[in-house]
C-alpha positions in Angstrom: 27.3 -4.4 -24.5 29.6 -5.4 -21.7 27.4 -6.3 -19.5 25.5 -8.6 -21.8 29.1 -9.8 -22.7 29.8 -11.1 -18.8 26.1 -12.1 -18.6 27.1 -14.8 -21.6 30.3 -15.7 -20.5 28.5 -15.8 -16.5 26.4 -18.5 -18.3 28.9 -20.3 -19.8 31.0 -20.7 -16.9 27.7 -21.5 -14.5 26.8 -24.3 -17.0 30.5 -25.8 -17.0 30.2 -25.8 -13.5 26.5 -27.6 -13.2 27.3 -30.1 -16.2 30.8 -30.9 -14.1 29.2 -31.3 -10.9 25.7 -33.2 -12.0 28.4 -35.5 -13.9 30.4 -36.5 -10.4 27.4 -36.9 -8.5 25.9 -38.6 -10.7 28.8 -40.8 -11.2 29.1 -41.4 -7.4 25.9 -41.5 -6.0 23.4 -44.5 -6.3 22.2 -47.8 -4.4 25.6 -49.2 -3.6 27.8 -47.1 -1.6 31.6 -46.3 -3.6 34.0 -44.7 -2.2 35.9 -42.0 -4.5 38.8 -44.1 -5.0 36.7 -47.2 -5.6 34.8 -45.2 -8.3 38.0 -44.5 -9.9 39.6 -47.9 -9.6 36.2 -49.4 -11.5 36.3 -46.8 -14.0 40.2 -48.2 -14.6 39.7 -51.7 -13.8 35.9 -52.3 -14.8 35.6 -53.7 -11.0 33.2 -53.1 -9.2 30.9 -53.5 -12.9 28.3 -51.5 -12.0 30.5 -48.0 -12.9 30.9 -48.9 -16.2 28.0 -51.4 -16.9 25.4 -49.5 -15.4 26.1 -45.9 -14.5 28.2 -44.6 -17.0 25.9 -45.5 -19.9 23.1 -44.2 -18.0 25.0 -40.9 -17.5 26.3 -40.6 -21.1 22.6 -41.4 -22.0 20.8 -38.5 -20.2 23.5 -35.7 -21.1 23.2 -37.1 -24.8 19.3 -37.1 -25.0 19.0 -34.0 -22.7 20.9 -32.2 -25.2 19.2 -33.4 -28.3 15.7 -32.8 -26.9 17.1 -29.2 -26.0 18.3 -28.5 -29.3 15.2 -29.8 -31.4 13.1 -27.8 -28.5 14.9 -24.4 -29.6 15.1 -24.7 -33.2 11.3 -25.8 -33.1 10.1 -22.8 -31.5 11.9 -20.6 -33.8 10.7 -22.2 -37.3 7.5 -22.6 -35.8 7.2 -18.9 -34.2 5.5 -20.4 -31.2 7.3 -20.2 -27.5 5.2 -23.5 -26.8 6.9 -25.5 -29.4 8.9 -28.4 -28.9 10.1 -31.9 -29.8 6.6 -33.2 -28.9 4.4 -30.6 -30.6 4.2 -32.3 -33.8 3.4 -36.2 -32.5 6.5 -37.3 -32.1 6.3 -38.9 -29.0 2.5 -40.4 -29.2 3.4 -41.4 -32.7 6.9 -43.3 -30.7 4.7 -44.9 -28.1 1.9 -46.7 -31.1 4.8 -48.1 -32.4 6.2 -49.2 -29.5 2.8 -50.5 -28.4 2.1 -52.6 -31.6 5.4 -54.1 -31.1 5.1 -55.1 -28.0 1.6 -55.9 -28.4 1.6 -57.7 -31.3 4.9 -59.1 -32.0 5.9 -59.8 -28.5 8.8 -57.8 -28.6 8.6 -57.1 -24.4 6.9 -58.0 -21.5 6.7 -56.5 -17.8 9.1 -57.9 -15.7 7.6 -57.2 -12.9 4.9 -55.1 -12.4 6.0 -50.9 -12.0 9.1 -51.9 -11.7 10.9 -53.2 -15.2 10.8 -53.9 -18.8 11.9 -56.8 -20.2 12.8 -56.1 -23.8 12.9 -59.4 -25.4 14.0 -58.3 -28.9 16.5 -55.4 -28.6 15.8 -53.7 -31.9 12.3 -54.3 -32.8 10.6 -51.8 -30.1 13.0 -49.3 -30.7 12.9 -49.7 -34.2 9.4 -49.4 -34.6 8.7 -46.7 -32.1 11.2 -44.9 -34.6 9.3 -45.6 -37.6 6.0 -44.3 -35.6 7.0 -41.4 -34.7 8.8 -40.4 -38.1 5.1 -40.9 -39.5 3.8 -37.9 -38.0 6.5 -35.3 -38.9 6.4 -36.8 -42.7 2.7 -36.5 -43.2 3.2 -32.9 -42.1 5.9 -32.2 -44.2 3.5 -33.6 -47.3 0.9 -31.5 -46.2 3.3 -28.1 -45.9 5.1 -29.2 -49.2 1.6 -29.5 -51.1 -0.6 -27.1 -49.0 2.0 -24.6 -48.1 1.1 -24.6 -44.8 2.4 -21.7 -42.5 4.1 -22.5 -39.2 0.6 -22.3 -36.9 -0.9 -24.6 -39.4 1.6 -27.1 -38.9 1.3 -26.8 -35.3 -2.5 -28.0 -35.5 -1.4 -30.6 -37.9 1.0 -31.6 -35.4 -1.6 -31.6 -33.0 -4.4 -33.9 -35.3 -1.3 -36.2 -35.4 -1.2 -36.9 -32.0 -4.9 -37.3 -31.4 -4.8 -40.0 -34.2 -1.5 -41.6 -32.4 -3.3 -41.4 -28.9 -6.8 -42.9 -30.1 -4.9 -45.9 -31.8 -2.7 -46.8 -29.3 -6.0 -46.8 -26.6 -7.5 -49.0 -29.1 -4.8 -51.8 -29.5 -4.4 -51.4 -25.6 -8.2 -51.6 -25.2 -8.2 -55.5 -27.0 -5.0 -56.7 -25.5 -4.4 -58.4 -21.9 -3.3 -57.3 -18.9 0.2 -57.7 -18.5 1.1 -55.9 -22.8 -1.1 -52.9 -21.4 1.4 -52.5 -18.4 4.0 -53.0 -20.7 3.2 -50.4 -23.2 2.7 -47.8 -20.2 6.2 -48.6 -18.4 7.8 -48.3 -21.7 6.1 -44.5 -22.0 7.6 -43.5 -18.8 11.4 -43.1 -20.3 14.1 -45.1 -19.2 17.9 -43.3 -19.3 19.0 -47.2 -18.4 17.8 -49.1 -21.3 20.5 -48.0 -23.5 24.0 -50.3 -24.6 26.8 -48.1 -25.6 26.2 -49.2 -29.5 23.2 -47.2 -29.2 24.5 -44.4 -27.2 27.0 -44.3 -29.7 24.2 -43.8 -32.7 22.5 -41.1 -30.4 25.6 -39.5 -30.4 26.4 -39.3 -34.6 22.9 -38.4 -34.6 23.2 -35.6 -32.1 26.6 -34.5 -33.6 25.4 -34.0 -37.5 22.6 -32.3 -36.7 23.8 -29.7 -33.8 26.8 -28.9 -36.4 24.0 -27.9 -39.3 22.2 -26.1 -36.5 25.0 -24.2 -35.5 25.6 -23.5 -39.4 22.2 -22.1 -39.9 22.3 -20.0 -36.0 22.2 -16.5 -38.3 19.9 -18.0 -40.7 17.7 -18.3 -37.2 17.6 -15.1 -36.3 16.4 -13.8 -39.6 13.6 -16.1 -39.1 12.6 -14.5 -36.0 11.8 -11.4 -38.4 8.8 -11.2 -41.3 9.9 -14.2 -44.0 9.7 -10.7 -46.5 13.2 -9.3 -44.1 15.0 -13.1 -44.4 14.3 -13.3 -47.7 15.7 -9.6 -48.4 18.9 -11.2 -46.1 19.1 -13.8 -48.1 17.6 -16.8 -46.3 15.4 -18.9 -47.6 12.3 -19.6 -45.1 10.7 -22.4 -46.6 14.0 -24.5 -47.4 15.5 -23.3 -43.7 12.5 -24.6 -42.1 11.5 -27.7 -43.7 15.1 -29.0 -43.5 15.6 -28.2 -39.5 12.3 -29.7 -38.6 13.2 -32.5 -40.5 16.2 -32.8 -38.4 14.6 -31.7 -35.3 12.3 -34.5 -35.5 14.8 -36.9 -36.7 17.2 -36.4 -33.5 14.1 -36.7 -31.6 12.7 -39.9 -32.8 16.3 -41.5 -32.5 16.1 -40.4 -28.3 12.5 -41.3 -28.2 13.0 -45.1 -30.0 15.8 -45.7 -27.3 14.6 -43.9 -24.5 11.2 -43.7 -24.4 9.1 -40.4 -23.9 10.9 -37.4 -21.9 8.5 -34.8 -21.7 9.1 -30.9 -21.3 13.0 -30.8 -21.7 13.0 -29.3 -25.5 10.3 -26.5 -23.8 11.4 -26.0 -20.3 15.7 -25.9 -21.5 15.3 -23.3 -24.1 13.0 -21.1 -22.6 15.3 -20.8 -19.6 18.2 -19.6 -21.4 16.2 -17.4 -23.1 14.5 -15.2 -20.5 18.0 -15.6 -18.3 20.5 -15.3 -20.6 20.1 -14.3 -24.6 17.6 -15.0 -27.2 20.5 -14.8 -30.1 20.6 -18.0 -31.7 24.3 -17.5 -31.8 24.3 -17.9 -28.4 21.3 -19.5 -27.6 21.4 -23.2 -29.8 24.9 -24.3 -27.3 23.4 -22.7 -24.5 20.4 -24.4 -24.3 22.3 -27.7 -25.8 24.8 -27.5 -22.3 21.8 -26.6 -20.4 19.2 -29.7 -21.8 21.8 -32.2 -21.0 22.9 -31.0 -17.4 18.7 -30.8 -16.9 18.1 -34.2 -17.6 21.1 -35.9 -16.2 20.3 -33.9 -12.8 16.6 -35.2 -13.3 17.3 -38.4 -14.3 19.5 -38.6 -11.1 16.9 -37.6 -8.6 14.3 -39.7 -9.7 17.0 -43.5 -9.3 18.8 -42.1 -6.1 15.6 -40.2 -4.5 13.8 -44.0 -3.4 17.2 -46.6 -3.2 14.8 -49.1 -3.3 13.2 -48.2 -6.8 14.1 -45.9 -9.3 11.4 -43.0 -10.6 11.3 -43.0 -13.8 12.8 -40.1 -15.3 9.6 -39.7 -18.2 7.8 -38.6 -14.3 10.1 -36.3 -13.2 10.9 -34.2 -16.2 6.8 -34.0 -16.2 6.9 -32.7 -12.6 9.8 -30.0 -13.5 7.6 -28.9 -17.2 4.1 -28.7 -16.3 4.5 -25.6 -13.6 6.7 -24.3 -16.7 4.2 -24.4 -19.3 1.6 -23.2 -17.2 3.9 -20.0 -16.5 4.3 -19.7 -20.4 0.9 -19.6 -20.7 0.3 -17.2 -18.9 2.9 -15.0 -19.3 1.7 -15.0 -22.5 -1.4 -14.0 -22.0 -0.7 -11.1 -20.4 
């Protein structure tokens, strides 16, 4: 008991730390060289602009989205009692980019800027909004199907699954009839951008994130009696059905808000949870702000890599999170098998 005690509060303080640290260097390091004190004046003054115009939205961005992908990720794999579930499992993120794509394919919401290296959003609202609505249809049509079918938790997985297949095929066939430049479009905006965000939308991320991490945390018991046979929760007094079609309506809410701003970040919601996990605890208690801290210190530290590691063109940080999750689920797999 002690020694799981300092392991926890080991954690905690190591996460502090990394969150702290990723934030500074984050904050400091980029294309144009500042000096400490000239990072502080700007963050005062607003002068030099690119502090507060450019860097700290991105920054506030990646901790915000990191954390909400992190969260849904570890809620996810407990209603759905599957260790490879995440934000994306259930089509939220191919059911984000058709929407995206028929906005920007056929209403003209944005256009490459130039090619591989920017979007040019033309309408603010319109892909965002409708990468939203796309990828709220996936995790409703579920929810119809569990409501009516009473589908179990691997069932909804393989709905999930169907979902995406239908998302992929249709956006391939609006991009299949479409010109050049909209296809190139469509596939920079799937990449994930932390820098496309103004501080009214970081600010919606942020209620968005808040509300649903606070019923989370209310329901952290609730998820550990999940973890058992429904027959034990129900005998503690939890309600499975209600507990789990409420959270991954939430889950997939937060996500779809990150996804419509952001674009697609892959992997966080798997590779953030599963790390506290098998290092630290798998009590839910313990484990929904561990894994919150740790999601938003994972894609902040990604996000910074992939602008500062070429100064002459920032990676996209949909490539690096891909890099980092891939090896990851691989080793789930087959640890797993074994």
């Amino acid at each position: 008991m002690i020694e799981y005690s300092r392991r926890l509060r080991n954690a905690e303080i190591l996460l502090i730390a990394v969150l702290v640290s990723s934030f500074l260097f984050a904050l400091f390091i980029g294309p144009y060289d500042l000096t400490p004190k000239e990072v502080i004046d700007a963050l005062v003054t607003g002068t030099p602009p690119v502090i507060r115009s450019v860097r700290l939205p991105r920054i506030v961005t990646a901790l915000l989205v990191g954390a909400s992908l992190a969260v849904s990720g570890a809620v996810m794999q407990c209603i759905l009692r599957n260790p490879l579930a995440s934000p994306f499992t259930l089509g939220i993120s191919q059911g984000a980019a058709f929407g995206a794509a028929f906005a920007i394919i056929y209403l003209g919401a944005g256009v490459l800027h130039r090619t591989g290296e920017s979007l040019t959003i033309l309408n603010p609202y319109l892909v965002p909004f409708f990468a939203f609505l796309g990828s709220l249809i996936s995790v409703f049509v579920i929810l119809m199907l569990s409501k009516l079918r009473n589908l179990s938790p691997e069932a909804m997985i393989l709905a999930g699954v169907a979902m995406a297949s239908l998302f992929q095929a249709a956006t391939m066939l609006m991009q299949y009839f479409t010109d050049d430049v909209k296809v190139a479009s469509v596939v920079f905006w799937t990449f994930g951008d932390m820098g496309r965000t103004t501080w009214m939308e970081i600010f919606l991320i942020f209620l968005a994130l808040s509300f649903c991490l606070l019923y989370f945390i209310m329901r952290r018991m609730d998820y550990n009696a999940l973890t058992l046979a429904d027959e034990t929760a129900i005998s503690l007094g939890v309600n499975p059905q209600r507990v789990r079609m409420e959270s991954l309506l939430l889950a997939s809410f937060l996500t779809a808000i990150c996804v419509s701003f952001t674009g697609i970040v892959g992997f966080i919601g798997l590779v953030a949870p599963h790390s506290i996990r098998i290092a630290v605890t798998g009590d839910y208690r313990y484990l929904i702000p561990l894994s919150t801290a740790f999601g938003a210190a994972l894609l902040l530290i990604a996000d910074t890599f992939g602008r500062t590691i070429l100064m002459t063109v920032a990676i996209p940080v949909g490539i690096v999170t891909a890099f980092i999750g891939a090896p990851t689920f691989i080793y789930l797999l087959l640890r797993g098998w074994r």
